[in-house]
C-alpha positions as CSV (number, residue, x, y, z in Angstrom):
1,X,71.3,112.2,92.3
2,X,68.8,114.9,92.0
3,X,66.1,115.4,89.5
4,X,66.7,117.9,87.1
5,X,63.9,119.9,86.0
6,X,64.0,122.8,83.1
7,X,61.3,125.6,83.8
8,X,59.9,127.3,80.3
9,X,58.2,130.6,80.9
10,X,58.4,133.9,79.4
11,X,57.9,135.7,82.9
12,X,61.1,136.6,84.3
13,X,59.1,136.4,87.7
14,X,57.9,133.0,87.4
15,X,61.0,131.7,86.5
16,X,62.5,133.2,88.9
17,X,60.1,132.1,91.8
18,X,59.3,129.0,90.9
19,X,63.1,127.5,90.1
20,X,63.6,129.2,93.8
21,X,61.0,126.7,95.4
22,X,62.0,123.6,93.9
23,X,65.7,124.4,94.3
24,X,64.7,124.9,98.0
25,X,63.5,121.0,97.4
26,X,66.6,119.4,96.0
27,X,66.4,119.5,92.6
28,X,68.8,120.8,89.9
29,X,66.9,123.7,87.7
30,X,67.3,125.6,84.8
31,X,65.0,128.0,83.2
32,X,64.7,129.4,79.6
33,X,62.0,132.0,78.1
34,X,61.2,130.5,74.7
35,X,59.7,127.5,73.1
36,X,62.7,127.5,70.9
37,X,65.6,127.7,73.9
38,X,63.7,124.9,75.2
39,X,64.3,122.6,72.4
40,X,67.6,123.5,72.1
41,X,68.9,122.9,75.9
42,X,66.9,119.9,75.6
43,X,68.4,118.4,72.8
44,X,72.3,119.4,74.4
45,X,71.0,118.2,77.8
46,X,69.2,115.5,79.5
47,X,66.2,116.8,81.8
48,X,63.7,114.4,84.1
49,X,61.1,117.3,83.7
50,X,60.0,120.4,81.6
51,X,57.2,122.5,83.1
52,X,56.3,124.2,79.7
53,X,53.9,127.3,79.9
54,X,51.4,127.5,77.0
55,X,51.9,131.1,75.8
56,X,55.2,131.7,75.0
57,X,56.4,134.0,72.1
58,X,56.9,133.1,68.4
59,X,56.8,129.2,69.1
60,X,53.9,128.6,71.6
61,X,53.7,126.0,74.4
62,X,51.8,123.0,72.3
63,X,54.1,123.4,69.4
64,X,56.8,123.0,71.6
65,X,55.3,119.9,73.4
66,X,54.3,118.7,69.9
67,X,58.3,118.5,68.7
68,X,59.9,118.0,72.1
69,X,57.6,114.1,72.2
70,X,59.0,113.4,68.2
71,X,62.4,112.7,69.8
72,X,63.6,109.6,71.1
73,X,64.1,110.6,74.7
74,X,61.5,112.8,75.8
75,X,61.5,114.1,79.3
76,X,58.2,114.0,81.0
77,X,56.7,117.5,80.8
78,X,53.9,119.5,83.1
79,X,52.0,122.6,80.9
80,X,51.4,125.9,82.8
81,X,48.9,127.9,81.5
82,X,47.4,131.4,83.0
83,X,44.6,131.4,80.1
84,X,43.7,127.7,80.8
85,X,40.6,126.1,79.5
86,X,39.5,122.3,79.3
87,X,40.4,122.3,75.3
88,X,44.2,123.3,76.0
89,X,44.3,121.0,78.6
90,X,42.6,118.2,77.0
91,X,45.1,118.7,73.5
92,X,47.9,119.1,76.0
93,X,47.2,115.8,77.5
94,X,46.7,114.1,73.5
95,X,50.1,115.6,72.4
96,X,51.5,113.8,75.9
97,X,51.7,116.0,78.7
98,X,51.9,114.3,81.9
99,X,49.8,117.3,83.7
100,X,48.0,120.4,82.7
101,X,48.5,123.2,86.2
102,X,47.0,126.8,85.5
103,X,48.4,130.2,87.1
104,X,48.6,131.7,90.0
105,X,50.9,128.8,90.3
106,X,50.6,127.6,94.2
107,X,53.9,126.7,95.9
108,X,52.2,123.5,96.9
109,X,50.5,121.8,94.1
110,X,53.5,122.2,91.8
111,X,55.6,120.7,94.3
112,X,52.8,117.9,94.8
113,X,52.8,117.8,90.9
114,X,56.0,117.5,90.4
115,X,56.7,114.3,93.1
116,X,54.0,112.5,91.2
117,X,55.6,113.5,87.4
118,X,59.1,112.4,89.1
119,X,57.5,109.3,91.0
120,X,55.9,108.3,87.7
121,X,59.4,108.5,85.7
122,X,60.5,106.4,88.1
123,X,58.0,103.5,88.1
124,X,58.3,103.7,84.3
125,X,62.0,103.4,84.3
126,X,61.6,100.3,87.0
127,X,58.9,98.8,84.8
128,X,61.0,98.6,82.0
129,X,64.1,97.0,83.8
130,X,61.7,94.3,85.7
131,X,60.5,93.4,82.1
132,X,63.7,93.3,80.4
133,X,64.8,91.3,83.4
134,X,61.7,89.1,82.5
135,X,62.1,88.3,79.0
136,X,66.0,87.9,79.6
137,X,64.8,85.1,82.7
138,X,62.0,83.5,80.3
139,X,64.4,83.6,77.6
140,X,64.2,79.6,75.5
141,X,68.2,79.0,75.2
142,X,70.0,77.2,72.8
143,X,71.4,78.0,68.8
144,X,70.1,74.3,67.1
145,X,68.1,74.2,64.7
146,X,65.1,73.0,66.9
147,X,65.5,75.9,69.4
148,X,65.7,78.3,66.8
149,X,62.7,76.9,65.1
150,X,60.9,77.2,68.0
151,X,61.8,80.7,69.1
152,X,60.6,81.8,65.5
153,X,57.4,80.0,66.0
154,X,57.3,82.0,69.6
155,X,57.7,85.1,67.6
156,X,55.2,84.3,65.7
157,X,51.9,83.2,67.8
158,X,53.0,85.6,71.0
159,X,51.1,88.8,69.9
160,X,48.1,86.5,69.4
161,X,45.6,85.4,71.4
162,X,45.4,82.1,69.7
163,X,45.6,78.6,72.0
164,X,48.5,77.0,72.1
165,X,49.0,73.2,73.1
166,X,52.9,72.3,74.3
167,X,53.8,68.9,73.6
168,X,57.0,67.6,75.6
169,X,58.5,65.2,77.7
170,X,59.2,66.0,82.2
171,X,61.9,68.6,82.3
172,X,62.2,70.1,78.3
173,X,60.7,73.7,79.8
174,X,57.3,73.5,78.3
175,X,56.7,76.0,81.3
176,X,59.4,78.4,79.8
177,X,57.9,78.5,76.3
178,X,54.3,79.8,77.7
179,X,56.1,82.3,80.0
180,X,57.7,83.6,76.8
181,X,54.6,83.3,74.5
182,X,52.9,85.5,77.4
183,X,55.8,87.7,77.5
184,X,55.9,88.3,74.0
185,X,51.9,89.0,74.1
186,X,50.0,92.2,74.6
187,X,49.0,90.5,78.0
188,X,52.6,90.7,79.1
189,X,51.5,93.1,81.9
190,X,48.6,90.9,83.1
191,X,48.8,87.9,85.2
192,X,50.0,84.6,84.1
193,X,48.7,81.8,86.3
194,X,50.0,78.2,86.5
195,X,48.0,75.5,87.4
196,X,49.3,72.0,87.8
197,X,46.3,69.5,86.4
198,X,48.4,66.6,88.1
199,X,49.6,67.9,91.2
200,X,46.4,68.9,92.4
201,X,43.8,66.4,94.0
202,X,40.7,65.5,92.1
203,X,38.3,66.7,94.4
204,X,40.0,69.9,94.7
205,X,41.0,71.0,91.2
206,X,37.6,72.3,90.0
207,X,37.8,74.9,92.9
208,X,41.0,75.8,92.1
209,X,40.2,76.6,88.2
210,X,36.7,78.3,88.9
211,X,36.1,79.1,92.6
212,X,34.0,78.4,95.0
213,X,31.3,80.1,97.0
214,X,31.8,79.3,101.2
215,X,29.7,76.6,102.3
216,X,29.4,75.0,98.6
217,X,31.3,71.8,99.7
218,X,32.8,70.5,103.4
219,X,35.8,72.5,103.9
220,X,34.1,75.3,102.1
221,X,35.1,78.3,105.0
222,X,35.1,81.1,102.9
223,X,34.6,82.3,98.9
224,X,37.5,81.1,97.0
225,X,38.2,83.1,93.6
226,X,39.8,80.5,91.2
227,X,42.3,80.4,88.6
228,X,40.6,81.4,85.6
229,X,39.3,84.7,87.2
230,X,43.0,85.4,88.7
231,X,44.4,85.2,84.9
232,X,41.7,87.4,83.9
233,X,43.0,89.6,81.3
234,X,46.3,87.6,81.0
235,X,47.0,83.8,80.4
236,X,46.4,80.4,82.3
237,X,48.8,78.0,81.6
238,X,47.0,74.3,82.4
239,X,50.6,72.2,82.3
240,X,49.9,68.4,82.3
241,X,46.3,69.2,81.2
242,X,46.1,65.4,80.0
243,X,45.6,64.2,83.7
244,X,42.5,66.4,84.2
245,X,39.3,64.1,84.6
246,X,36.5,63.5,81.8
247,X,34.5,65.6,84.6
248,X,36.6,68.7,84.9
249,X,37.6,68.5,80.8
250,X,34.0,69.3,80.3
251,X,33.6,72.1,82.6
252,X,36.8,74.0,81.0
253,X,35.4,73.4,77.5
254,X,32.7,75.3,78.7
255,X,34.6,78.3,80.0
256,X,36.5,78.5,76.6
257,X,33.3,78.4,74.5
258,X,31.7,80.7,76.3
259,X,34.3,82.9,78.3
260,X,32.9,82.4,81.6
261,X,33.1,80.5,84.8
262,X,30.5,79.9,87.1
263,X,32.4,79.1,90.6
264,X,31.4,76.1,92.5
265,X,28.3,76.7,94.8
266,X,26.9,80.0,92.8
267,X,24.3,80.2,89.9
268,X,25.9,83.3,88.9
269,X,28.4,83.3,86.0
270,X,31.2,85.7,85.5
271,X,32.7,86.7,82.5
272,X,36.6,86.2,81.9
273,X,39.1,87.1,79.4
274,X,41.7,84.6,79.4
275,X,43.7,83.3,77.1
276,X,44.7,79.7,77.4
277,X,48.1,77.9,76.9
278,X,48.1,74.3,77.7
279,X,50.9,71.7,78.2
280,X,51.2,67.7,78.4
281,X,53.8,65.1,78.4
282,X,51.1,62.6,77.0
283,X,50.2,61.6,73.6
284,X,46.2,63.0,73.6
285,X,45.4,61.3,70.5
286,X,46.4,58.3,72.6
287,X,44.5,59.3,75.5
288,X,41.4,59.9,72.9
289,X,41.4,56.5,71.8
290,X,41.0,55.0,75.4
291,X,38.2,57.6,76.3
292,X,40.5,59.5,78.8
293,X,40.6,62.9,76.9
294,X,37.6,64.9,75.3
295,X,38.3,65.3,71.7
296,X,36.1,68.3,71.4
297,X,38.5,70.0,74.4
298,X,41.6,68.9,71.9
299,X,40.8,71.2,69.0
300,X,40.0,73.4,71.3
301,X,43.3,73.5,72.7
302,X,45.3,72.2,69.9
303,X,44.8,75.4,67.9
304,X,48.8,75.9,67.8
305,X,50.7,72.9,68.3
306,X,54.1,73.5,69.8
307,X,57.1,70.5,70.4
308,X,59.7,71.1,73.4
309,X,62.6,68.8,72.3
310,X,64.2,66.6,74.6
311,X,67.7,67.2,75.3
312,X,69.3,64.3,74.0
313,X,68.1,65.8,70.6
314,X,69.6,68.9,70.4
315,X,72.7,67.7,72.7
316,X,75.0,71.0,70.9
317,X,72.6,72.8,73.6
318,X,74.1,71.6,76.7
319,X,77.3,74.1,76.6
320,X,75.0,77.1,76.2
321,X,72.7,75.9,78.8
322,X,75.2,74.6,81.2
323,X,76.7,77.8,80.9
324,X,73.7,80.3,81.8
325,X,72.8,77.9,84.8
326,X,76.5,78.4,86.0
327,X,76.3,82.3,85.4
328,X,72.9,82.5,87.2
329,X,73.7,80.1,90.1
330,X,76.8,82.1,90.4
331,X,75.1,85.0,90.7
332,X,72.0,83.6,92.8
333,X,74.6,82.3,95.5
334,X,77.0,84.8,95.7
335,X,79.7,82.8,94.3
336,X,82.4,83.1,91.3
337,X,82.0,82.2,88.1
338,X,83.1,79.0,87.2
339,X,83.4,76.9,83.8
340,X,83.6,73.4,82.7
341,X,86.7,71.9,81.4
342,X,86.6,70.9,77.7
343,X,86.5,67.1,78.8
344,X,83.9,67.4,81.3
345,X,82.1,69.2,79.1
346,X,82.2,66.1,76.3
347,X,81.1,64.2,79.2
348,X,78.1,65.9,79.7
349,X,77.2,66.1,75.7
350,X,77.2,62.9,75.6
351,X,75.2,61.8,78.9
352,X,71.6,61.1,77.3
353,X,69.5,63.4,79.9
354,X,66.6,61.5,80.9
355,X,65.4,64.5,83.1
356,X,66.0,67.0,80.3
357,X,66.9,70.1,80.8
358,X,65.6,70.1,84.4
359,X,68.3,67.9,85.5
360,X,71.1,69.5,83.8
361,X,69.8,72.5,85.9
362,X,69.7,70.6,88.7
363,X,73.2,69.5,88.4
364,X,74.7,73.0,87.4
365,X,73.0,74.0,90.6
366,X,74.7,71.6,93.1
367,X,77.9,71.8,91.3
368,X,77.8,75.9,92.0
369,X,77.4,75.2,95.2
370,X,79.8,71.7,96.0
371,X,82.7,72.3,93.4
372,X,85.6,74.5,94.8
373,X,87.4,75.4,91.9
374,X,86.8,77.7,89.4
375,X,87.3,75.1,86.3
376,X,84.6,71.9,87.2
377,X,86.7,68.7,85.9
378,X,85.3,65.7,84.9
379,X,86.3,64.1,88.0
380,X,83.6,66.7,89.6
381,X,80.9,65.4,87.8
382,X,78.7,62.5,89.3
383,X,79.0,59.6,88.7
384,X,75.6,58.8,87.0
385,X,76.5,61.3,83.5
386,X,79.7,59.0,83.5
387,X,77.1,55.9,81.9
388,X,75.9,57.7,78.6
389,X,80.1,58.2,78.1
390,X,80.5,56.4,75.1
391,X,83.2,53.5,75.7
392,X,85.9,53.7,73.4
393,X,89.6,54.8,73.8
394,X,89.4,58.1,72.6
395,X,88.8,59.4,76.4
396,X,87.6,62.9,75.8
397,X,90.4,64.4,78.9
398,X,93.1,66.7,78.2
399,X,95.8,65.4,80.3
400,X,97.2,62.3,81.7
401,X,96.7,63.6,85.6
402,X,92.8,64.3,84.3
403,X,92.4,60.5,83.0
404,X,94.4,59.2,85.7
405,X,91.7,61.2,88.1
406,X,88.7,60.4,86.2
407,X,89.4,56.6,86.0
408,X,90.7,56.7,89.5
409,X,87.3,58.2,90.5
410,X,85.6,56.0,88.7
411,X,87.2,52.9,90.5
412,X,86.5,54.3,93.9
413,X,83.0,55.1,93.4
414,X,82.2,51.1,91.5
415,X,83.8,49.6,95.2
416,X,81.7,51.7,96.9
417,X,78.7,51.0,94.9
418,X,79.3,47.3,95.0
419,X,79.9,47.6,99.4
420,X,76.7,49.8,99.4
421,X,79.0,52.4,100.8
422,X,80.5,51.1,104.0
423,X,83.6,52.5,104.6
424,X,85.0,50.1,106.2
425,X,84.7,47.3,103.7
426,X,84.9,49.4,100.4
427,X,88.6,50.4,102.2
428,X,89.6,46.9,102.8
429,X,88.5,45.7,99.0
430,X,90.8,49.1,97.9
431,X,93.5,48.3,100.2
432,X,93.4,51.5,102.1
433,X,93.0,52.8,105.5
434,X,89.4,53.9,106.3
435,X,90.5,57.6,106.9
436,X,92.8,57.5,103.5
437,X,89.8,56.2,102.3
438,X,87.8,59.8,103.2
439,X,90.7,61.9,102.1
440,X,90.9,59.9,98.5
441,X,87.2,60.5,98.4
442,X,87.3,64.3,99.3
443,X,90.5,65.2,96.5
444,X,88.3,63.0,93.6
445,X,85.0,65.3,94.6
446,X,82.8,62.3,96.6
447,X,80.5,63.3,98.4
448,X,80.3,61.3,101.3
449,X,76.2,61.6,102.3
450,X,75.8,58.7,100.9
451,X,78.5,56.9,103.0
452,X,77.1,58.7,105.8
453,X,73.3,57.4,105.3
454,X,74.5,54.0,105.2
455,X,76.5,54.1,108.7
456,X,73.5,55.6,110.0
457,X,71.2,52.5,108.9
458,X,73.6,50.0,110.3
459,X,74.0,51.8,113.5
């Protein structure tokens, strides 16, 4: 669609002209002659650009600008000016103008003027859908009382720049609560950099966090810049700080008391803005007590404590989460939505999630992509979520066909189990033919990998 651009000048000539050359270039144009025609189309019309001339009749140029950028939408707007100086231009540019382009107006610079005004709506506009998209994807589900707590409590210390320490066990998204506390900062636009203090080898962590200088150590090819000068002006999220060694702990409790790093081989330090959010599964006190954690470092971090719930505490979570994975695996793959069944659903609330919210993920995920039907039954789910089922009679299915399939499924998969999947004798101990065997698997949701592993091992 083309851009549509409204032309303000009292020169019949200009307008004329000038609305000529850009209609020559695709775009829609109007023109008007007064400051007070131009508010008024504007507020009837939507326009991607105003090129406003300075001395216009009765309402000048700058009074026009002035009122057009106390709306709501305002349309990017370029002032003309054939009496320009560097005070109009520099109030023009205060009261919001994108550009300031004095007369004789050349055919080429306002069409060069006008690409960048329209280029620049258009990175706006794409910069606020990638960050909606953002805080949508870093979003912390869930309506208990814990999630809600802890959203407020986001709310809250985002906008600062004040430490933050995550407590939580594998899998509760202690990764997802810094992403939104850096989303919700003034840093949202600056980089946030993860570093993994347990997935990274001891002799090569203190490179990655501060850098290193080529030659400063074997391997050393070429100058390395490290984390803490890649989150400059943004955040660095340590997650699992409480595996860092005694060694490195000192070094970072350096860089946050004085706000600089000094990369590995050089004598010269550099200065860093950085605000840092850490994360651990550990108890530190703990890890205090048995020398394996700096307690100086701890207050230093623990400024703002934070707990991540595990999922087995806040289990009224599970149908809200289970159903954004399914709407965003869906929409990752390609496929339809699906839904869970009210009984496979109570199955799931009541699993106790050792992997937290990560494995529920995990499971939405394969499901997506395994499960044909639209409506995931119980007898779809694995077999695993089936032990934290609580054992009583009050099965949570809502037919006899579902029960009959779930306990049928269930049957099928403990002869398996106890044959260590060999077809052949988990069909003899069910009484069935090896390839009614497959079939019976297939309707009930089995995957048969597992059958498939074990042939290999014996062959």
């Amino acid at each position: 669609m083309a851009a549509k651009i409204l032309i303000v000048d009292d020169e019949h000539g200009i307008r004329e002209s000038l609305g000529a050359a850009l209609r020559d270039e695709g775009y829609e144009v109007e023109t008007v002659a007064t400051g007070e025609d131009c508010l008024a189309v504007t507020g009837e019309r939507q326009f991607d650009l105003v090129m406003l001339d300075v001395w216009l009749p009765q309402m000048d140029g700058l009074t026009t600008l002035e009122q057009l950028q106390q709306r709501d939408a305002t349309p990017i707007v370029v002032m003309i000016s054939g009496h320009g100086n560097i005070e109009t231009a520099v109030r023009s540019t205060k009261l919001g103008a994108f550009d300031f382009v004095e007369k004789p107006l050349s055919l080429e610079k306002i069409s060069l003027v006008v690409r960048n005004a329209l280029e620049y709506v258009r990175l706006e506009e794409e910069n606020k859908r990638l960050r909606a998209e953002l805080e949508h994807k870093h979003q912390v589900q869930g309506n208990s009382v814990l999630m809600k707590a802890l959203r407020q409590q986001i709310a809250l210390t985002g906008p600062t720049n004040g430490r933050v320490l995550i407590y939580g066990e594998s899998g509760t998204g202690k990764e997802l609560v810094a992403r939104a506390l850096h989303a919700s900062s003034a840093r949202s636009l600056a980089p946030f950099v993860e570093v993994n203090c347990a997935a990274i080898p001891e002799e090569l962590i203190e490179s990655e966090l501060f850098g290193h200088r080529k030659g400063s150590f074997a391997g050393a090819a070429e100058d390395k810049i490290g984390k803490f000068q890649k989150a400059d002006g943004g955040t660095l999220f340590l997650d699992e700080v409480g595996d860092m060694s005694l060694k490195t702990q000192s070094k970072v409790l350096r860089v946050l008391e004085e706000q600089r790093v000094e990369p590995l081989g050089s004598s010269s330090p550099v200065k860093v803005d950085v605000r840092v959010i850490a994360a651990t599964n550990k108890k530190l006190e703990d890890e205090i007590a048995r020398n394996a954690f700096r307690e100086d470092l701890f207050y230093r971090l623990n400024v703002i404590p934070f707990y991540v719930p595990a999922l087995r505490e806040r289990t009224e979570d599970v149908p809200i989460l289970a159903a954004h994975f399914l709407a965003e695996f869906a929409s990752e793959y390609g496929k339809k939505p699906k839904e869970f069944s009210q009984g496979a659903m109570e199955v799931l609330k009541s699993y106790p999630w050792p992997g937290n919210v990560r494995e529920l993920k995990n499971l939405v995920e394969r499901l997506v992509i395994v499960c044909p039907s639209p409506f995931i039954e119980t007898h779809h789910l694995p077999p695993e979520v089936f032990r934290g089922a609580p054992k009583s009679p009050q099965k949570p299915y809502e037919s006899l066909q579902e029960a009959r399939s779930a306990y049928e499924r269930e049957f099928v998969l403990r002869k398996l189990e106890e044959n260590r999947w060999n077809m052949t004798k988990a069909a003899q101990a069910l009484g069935l033919e090896r390839s009614h065997l497959y079939r019976k698997m297939r309707s009930l949701g089995i995957a048969s990998g597992k059958a498939a592993e074990a042939e290999a091992k014996e062959v």
